[in-house]
C-alpha positions in Angstrom: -0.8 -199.3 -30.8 2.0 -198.5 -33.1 1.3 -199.6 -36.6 3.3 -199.0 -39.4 1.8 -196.6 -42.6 -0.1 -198.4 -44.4 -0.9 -196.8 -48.2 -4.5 -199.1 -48.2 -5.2 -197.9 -45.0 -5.3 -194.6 -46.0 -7.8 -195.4 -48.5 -9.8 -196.9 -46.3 -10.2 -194.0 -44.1 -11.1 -191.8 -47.1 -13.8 -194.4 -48.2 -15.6 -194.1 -44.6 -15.1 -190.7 -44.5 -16.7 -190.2 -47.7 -19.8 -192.5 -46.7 -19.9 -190.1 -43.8 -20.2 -187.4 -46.1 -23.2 -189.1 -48.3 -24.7 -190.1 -45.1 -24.7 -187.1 -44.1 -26.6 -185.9 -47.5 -29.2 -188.8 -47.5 -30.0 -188.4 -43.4 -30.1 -184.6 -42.8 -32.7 -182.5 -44.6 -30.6 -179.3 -43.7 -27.5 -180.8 -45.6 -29.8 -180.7 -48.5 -30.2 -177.0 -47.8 -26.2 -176.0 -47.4 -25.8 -178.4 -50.8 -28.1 -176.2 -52.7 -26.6 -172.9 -51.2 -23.0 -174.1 -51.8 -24.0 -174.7 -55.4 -25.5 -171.3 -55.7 -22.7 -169.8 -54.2 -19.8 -171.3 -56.2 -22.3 -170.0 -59.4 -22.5 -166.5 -57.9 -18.7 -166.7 -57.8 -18.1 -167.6 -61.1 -20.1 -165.1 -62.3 -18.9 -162.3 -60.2 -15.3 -163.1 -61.1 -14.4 -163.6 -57.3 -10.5 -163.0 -56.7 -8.5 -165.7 -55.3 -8.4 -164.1 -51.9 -12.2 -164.3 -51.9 -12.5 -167.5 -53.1 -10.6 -168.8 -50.1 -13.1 -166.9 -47.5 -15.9 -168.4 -49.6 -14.1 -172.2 -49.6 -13.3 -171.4 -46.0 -16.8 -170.6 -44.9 -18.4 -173.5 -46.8 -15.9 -176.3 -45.1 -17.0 -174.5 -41.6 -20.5 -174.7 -42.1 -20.1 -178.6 -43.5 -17.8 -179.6 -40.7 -20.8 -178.1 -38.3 -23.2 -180.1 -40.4 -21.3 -183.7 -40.4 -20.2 -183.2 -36.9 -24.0 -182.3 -35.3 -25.2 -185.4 -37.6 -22.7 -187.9 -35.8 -23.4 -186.3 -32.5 -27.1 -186.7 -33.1 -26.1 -190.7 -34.2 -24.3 -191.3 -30.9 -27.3 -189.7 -28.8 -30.0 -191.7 -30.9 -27.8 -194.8 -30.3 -26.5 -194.5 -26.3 -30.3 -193.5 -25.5 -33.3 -194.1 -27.8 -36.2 -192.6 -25.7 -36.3 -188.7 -25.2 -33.8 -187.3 -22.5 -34.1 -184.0 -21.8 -30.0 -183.8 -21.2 -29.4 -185.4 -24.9 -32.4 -182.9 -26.0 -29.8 -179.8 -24.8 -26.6 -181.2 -26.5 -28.8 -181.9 -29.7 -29.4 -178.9 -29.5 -26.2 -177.2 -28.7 -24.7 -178.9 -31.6 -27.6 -177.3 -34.0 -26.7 -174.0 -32.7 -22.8 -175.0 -33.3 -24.2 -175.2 -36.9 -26.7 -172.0 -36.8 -23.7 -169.9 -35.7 -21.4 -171.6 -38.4 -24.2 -170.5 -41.0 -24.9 -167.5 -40.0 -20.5 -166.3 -39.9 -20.5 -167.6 -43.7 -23.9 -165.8 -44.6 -21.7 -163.1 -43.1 -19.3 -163.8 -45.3 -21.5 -164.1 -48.4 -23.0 -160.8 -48.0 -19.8 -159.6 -49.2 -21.3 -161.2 -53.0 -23.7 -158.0 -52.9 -21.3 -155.6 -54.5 -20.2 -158.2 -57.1 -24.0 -159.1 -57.9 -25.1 -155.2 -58.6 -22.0 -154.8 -60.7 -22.6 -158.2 -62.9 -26.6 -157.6 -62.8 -26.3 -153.8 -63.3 -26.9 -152.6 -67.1 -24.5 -153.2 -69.5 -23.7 -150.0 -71.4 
């Protein structure tokens, strides 16, 4: 299939991909969790005056932990849809795809740790 770029197509894509996204939001209590941390971390950063560099590790480590997120939430779609009743071999790759995300968590509260020396400064005593 060899179709020609289409400008409307593109659009298109974006639109389901961002449904994906809300989906993802409305369907996953855990999303709820990496929304509220992402917002408390992009606050942090403003208030520790993050340099560019570190913004990027921060933007970097949210997109990982998201992708992880979106991509164990369609995994977990496809299981729930090929085979509704438990089966112990869809049980491990549900969970292997939660650990994907664990792991993906754990590398950008690695990551985040690095706000400690930023947060004594900013909450340290002004004098």
């Amino acid at each position: 299939m060899n179709r020609a770029f289409e400008f409307h197509g593109r659009l298109r894509s974006l639109r389901h991909a961002w449904r994906g996204v809300a989906r993802t939001l409305k369907s996953q209590h855990n999303a709820w969790i990496h929304a509220t941390v992402t917002a408390v971390v992009i606050v942090a950063g403003f208030l520790c005056s993050l340099t560019r560099g570190e913004w990027c590790l921060v933007a970097l480590a949210t997109a990982s932990v998201w992708t992880a997120e979106t991509l164990n939430t369609a995994l977990e779609f496809l299981a729930d849809a090929a085979i509704p009743e438990f089966h112990p071999t869809v049980g491990r790759a549900k969970d292997l795809a939660a650990g994907g995300v664990l792991l993906s968590a754990i590398g950008a509260l690695r990551r985040r740790a690095g706000f400690g020396p930023h947060l004594a400064a900013w909450l340290a005593p002004h004098s």
